[in-house]
C-alpha positions, 0 to 999 in steps of 0.5 A: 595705667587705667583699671579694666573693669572687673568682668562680674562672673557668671554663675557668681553670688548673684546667681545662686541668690536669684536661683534660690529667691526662684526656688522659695517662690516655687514653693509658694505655689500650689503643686503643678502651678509652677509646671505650665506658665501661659508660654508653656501652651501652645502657640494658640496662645488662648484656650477658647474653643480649645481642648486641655488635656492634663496628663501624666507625663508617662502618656505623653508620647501616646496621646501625642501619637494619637493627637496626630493620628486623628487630626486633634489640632484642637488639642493642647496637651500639658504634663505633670511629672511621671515621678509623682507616681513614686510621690502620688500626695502631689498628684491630686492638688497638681491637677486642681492647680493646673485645671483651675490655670486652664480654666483661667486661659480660657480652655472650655473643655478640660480632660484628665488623662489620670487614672487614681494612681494610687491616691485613694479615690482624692484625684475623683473627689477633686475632679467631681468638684472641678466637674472634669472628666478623666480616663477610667480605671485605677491606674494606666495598665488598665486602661491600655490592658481596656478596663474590663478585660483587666478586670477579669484577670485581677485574681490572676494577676495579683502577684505582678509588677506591670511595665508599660514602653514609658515605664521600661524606657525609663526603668532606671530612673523610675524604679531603681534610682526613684525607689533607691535600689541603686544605693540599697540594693537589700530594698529588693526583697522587701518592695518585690519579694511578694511579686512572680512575675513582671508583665511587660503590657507592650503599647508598641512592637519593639524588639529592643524594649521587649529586651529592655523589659526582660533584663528588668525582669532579671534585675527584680529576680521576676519571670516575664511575660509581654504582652501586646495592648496598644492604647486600649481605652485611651486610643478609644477616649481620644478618637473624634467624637 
């Protein structure tokens, strides 16, 4: 009776070798360099005569929605994690790594759609030296809220947590899990026992997130408040020249 061969199973030994000879040679790279190999741009496949937007992956669906709306098909548009907000030392040198690849696929106009986000001024100081332009303000609620008019109620606003449609969609996992809540539920007073109110700043009319934001609201023991801003400044930064 003839041996069948031995099938070699998947996911065996030979697998978990690849995945992590895969994993060290990730993190080899410059944070952001593994996010984009050139499959992952558009089906341009090249970026002259093009625009790049890098972008935080909390804008993804409004600059999209926006792309659309004007008729930007000269944009291609590449996220890095919204998690790095929870981990903000990435984000500076995610953003060098990932200009410097659009740079080197021939994209001749390069925007940052990054506000500081909590990197102490590193993500202007690199951009200045990448000569990239990026959205204005310190973080994205001011630049949906409009620079300014954020501005003028900062003293008001001090003791607020904001949350934008991407934040309350995904509240769970950025804040409860990403802040580690759900194991250690006596971190609450310590992040927001200093915090009064949650400000939902609502890109969108839609009644089911305003609930979501509301139970947020009571999950950190927070009063709550919406308030509607579409896109502010970034409607305004990606309108046709």
């Amino acid at each position: 009776m003839t041996e069948r061969p031995r099938r070699r199973r998947r996911g065996g030994a030979a697998a978990r070798r690849e995945e992590r000879s895969a994993a060290a040679r990730r993190s080899r790279l410059a944070p952001g360099a593994q996010l984009a190999p050139d499959e992952e741009l558009a089906e341009h496949g090249k970026g002259e005569g093009r625009t790049l937007i890098i972008a935080c992956g909390a804008l993804a669906r409004e600059i999209l929605f926006l792309k659309k709306a004007h008729g930007r098909d000269d944009i291609d548009l590449h996220c890095l994690p919204a998690s790095w907000h929870n981990r903000p030392q990435h984000i500076t040198e995610g953003l060098r790594a990932r200009i410097r690849q659009g740079r080197a696929q021939g994209y001749e106009r390069i925007f940052a759609a990054y506000a500081d986000c909590g990197t102490g001024g590193r993500i202007d100081a690199m951009l200045a030296q990448e000569g990239v332009e990026r959205l204005p303000g310190a973080h994205c609620y001011a630049f949906y809220t409009g620079v300014e008019a954020f501005m003028a109620r900062l003293e008001e606003d001090a003791r607020c947590f904001f949350l934008t449609d991407y934040l309350v969609r995904n509240f769970e996992t950025l804040i409860i899990k990403g802040m580690m809540l759900d194991d250690h539920p006596e971190l609450l007073e310590e992040y927001f026992g200093n915090y009064e109110k949650l400000v939902y700043l609502a890109q969108t009319e839609d009644a089911q997130l305003t609930r979501q934001a509301e139970t947020a609201a009571r999950r950190l023991n927070l009063a709550f408040e919406r308030r509607f801003t579409g896109l502010g400044d970034l409607g305004l930064a990606l309108a046709p020249a």
